[in-house]
C-alpha positions as CSV (number, residue, x, y, z in Angstrom):
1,X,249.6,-102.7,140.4
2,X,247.4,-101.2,143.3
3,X,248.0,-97.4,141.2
4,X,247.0,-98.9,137.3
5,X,243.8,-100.6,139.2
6,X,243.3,-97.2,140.9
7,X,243.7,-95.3,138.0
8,X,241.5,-97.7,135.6
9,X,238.8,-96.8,137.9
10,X,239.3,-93.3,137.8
11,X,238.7,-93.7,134.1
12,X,235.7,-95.9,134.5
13,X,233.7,-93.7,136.9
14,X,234.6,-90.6,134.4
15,X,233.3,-91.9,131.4
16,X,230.2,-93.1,133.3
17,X,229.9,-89.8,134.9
18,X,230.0,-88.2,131.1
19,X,227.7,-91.0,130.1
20,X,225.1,-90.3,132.8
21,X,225.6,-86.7,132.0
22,X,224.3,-87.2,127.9
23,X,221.6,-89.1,129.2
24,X,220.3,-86.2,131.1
25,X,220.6,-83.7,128.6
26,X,216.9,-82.9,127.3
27,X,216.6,-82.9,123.9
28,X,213.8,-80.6,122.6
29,X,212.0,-80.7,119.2
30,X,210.6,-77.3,118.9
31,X,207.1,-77.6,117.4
32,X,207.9,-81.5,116.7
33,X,210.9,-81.3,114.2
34,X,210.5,-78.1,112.5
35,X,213.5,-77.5,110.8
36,X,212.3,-80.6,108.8
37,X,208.9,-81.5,109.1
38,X,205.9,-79.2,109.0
39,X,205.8,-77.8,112.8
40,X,202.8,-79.0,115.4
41,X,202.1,-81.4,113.1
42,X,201.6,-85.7,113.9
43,X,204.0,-86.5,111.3
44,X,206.8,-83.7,112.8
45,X,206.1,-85.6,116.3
46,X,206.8,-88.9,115.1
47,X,209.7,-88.0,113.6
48,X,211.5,-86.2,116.1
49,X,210.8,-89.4,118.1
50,X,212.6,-90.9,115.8
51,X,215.1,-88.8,116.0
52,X,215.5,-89.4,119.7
53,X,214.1,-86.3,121.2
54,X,213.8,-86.8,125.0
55,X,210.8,-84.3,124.9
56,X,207.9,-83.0,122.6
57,X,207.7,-79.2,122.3
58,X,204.5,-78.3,121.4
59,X,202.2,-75.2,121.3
60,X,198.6,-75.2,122.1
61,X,195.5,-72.9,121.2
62,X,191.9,-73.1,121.7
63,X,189.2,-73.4,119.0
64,X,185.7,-71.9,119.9
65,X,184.4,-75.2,120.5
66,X,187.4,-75.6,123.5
67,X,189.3,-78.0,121.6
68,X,193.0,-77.8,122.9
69,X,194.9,-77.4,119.1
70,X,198.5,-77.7,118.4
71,X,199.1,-74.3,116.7
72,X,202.0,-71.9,116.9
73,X,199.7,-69.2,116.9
74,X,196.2,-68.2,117.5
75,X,195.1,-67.9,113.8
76,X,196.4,-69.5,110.6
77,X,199.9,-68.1,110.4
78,X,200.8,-66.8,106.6
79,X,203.7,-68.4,106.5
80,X,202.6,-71.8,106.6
81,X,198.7,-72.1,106.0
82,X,196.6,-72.4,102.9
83,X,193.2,-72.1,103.0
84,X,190.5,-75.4,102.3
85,X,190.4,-74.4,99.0
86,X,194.3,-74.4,98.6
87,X,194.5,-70.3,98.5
88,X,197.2,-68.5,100.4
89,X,196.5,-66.2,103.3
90,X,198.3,-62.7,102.8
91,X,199.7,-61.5,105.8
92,X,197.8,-58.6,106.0
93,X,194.7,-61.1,106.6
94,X,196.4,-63.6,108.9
95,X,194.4,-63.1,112.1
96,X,191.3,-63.2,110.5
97,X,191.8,-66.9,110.6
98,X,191.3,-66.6,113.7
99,X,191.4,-70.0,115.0
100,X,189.4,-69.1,118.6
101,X,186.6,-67.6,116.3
102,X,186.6,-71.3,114.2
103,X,184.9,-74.8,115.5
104,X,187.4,-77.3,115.1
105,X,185.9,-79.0,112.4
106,X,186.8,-75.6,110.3
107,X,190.4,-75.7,111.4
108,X,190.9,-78.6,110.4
109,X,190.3,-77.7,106.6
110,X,193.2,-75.8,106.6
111,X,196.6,-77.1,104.9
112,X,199.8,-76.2,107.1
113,X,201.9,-78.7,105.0
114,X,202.3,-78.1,101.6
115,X,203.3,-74.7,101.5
116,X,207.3,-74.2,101.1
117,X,208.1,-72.3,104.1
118,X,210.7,-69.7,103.5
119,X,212.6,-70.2,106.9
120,X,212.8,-73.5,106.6
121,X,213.0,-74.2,103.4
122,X,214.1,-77.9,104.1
123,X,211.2,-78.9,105.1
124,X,209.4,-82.2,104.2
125,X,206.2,-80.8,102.3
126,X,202.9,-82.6,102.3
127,X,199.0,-81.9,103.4
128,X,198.9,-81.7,106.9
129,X,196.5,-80.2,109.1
130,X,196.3,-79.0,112.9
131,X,195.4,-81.9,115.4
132,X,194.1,-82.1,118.3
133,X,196.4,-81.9,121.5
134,X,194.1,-85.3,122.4
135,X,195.1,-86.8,119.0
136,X,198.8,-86.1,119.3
137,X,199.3,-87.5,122.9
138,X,197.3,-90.9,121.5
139,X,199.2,-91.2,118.3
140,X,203.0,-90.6,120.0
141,X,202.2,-92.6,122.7
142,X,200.8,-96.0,120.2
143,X,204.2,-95.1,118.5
144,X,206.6,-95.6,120.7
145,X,204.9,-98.3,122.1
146,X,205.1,-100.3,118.5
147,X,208.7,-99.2,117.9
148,X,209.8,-99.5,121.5
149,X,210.7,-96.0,122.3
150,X,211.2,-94.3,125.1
151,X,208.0,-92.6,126.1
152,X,208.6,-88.2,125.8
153,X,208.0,-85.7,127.9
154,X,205.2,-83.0,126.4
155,X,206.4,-79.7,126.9
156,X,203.1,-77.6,125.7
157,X,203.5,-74.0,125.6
158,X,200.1,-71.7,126.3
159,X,200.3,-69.4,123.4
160,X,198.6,-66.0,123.8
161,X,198.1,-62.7,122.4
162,X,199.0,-59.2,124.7
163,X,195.5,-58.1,125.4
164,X,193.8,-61.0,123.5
165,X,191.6,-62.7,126.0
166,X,188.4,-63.6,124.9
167,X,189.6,-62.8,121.2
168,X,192.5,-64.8,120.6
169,X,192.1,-67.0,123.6
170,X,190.2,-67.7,126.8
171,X,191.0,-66.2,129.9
172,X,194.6,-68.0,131.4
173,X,192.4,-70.6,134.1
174,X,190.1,-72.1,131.3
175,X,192.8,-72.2,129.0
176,X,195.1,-74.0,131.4
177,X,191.9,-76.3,132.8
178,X,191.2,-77.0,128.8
179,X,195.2,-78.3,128.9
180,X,195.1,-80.1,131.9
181,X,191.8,-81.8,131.5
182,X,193.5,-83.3,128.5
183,X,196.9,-84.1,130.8
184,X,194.7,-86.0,133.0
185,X,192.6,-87.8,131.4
186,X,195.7,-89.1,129.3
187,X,197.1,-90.2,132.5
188,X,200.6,-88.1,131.3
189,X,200.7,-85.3,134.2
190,X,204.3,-87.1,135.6
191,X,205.7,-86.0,131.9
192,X,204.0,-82.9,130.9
193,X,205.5,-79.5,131.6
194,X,203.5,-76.2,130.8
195,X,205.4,-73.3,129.1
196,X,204.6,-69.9,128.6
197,X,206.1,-66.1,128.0
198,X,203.0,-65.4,129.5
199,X,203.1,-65.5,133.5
200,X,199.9,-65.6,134.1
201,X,198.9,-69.1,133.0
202,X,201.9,-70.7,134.8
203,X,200.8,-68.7,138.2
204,X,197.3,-70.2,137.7
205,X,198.7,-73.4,136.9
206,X,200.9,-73.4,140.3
207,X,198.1,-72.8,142.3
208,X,195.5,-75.3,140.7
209,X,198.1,-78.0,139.6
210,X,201.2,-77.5,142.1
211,X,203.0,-81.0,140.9
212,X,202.9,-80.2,137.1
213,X,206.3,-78.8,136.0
214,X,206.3,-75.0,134.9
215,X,208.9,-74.0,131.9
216,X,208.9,-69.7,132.3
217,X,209.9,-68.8,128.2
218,X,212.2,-65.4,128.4
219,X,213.0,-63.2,125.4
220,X,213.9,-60.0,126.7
221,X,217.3,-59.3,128.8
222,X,216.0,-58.7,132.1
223,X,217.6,-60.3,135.7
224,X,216.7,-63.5,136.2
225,X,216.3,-62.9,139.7
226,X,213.5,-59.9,138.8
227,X,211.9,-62.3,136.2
228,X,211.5,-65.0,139.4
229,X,210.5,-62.5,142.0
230,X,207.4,-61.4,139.1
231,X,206.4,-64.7,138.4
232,X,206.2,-65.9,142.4
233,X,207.4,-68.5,142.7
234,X,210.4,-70.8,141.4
235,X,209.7,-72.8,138.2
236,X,211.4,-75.9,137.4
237,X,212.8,-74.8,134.4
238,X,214.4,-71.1,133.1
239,X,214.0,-71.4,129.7
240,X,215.4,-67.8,127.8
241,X,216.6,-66.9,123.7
242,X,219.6,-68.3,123.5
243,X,221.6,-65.0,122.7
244,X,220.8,-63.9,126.6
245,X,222.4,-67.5,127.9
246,X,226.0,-67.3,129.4
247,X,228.3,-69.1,132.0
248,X,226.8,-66.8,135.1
249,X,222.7,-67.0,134.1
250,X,223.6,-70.7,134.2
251,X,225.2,-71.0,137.6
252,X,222.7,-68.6,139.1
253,X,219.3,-71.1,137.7
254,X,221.5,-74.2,139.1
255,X,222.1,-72.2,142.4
256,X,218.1,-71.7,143.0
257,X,217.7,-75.4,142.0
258,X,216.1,-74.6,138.3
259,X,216.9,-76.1,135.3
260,X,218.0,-73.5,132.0
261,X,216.8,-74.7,128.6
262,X,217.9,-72.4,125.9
263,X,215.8,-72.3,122.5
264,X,216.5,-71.9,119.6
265,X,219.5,-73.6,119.0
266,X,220.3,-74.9,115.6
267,X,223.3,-75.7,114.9
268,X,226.3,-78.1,116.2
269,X,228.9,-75.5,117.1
270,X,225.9,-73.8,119.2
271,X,224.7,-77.1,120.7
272,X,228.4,-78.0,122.0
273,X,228.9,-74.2,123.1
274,X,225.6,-74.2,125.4
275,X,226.5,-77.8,126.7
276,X,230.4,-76.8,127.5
277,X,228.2,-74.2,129.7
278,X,226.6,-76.6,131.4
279,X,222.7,-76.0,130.3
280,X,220.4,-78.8,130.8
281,X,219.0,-79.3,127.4
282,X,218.0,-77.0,124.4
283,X,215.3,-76.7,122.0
284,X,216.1,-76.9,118.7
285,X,214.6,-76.5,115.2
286,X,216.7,-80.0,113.7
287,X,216.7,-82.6,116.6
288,X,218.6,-84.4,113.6
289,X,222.3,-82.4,114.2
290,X,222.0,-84.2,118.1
291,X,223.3,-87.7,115.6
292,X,226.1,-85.0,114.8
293,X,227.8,-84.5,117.8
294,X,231.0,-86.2,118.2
């Protein structure tokens, strides 16, 4: 009798660990939901709350008026964007529409919805437009307070250019102050963590705003211990392309107390692979395939 009690609480305190372990696993909507909704868009964060994303992935630029905008890039990206009088921009003229050379009521003219996008060509098509990173926080935040959600995490990347201060962007303090001014005064710094490829902005950040949590984005296959010792200092989370992730680059993050989030991860197979590994969340494109996994 004493052995079947013994082992049924073996059992319990398994499935509980398991259980505990789900709950921990961060669940990230890359640009909102963009393997289904137009990305950085209010609608694609909404949904992906819906959807039961643990955290907002966003991207942020800066207008010419120093507006904080959720954009994936610095100009309107061909891709996506139609100009206010519904013409397409050609790729050639992209970074014309250069969103740092624009006042925010300009940006906002342009359509980033409607357009069929051919990578995601599942996407839910309607007129959207680029908000403000102000407006997002206030509309997610009224949302899942009227549908009794849990309240995300904003992860919002810094997006720059290579050599594009003062032409795609401000210099990496005023764009992180811009951010943080925001963070603040929304009273969210306890959930926000800043991203970025770019070093720079999330050694400024450290030094200015030591409790915010830093996410360094890798692409390139390059020792995580060199990538650490360039930025200076250890961020909370090691997020690299998913093709550079593997058993050892996730014992050595755990080892030096970091997190590793993988992006982009988009399908089921992938999401069970980098979980079996022992990540501690991914981005994804379709925060719908999480409902998926069995």
């Amino acid at each position: 009798m004493h052995k079947k009690l013994l082992t049924l609480s073996t059992l319990i305190l398994f499935f509980l660990s398991v259980s505990a372990q789900k709950q921990k696993f961060d669940i990230q909507g890359k640009a909102g939901a963009r393997g289904i909704m137009p990305e950085n868009t209010i609608e694609g964060m909404l949904k992906a709350m819906d959807l039961g994303v643990t955290t907002l992935e966003m991207d942020a630029v800066i207008s010419k008026d120093k507006q904080v905008v959720l954009s994936q890039e610095p100009y309107f990206n061909n891709e996506i964007s139609l100009m206010p009088n519904g013409k397409p921009i050609s790729f050639k003229d992209q970074k014309k529409y250069n969103i740092y050379k624009m006042d925010y009521d300009e940006v906002k003219k342009f359509d980033v919805g409607s357009k069929v996008h051919a990578r995601f060509p599942g996407q839910m098509k309607f007129k959207a437009y680029k908000p403000l990173l102000a407006e997002t926080i206030d509309k997610v935040e009224a949302y899942a307070k009227e549908h009794k959600l849990a309240k995300p995490v904003y992860s919002i990347e810094t997006k720059t250019i290579k050599n594009g201060d003062n032409e795609f962007q401000p210099e990496p303090a005023e764009f992180v102050d811009l951010i943080m001014d925001i963070v603040n005064a929304k009273k969210i710094s306890k959930r926000v963590i800043i991203e970025s490829f770019d070093m720079r902005t999330l050694q400024y950040l450290h030094e200015k705003y030591p409790k915010i949590q830093t996410s360094l984005l890798i692409d390139e296959k390059e020792p995580f211990e060199g990538y650490i010792e360039k930025l200076g200092f250890t961020p909370t989370i090691y997020s690299p392309y998913s093709v550079l992730v593997g058993k050892g680059l996730v014992d050595r993050c755990h080892e030096m107390g970091v997190k590793i989030i993988p992006w982009t991860v988009n399908t089921v197979k992938e999401i069970k692979y980098f979980m079996s590994l022992g990540v501690d969340g991914v981005i994804t494109d379709y925060p719908n395939l999480m409902g998926q996994l069995k």
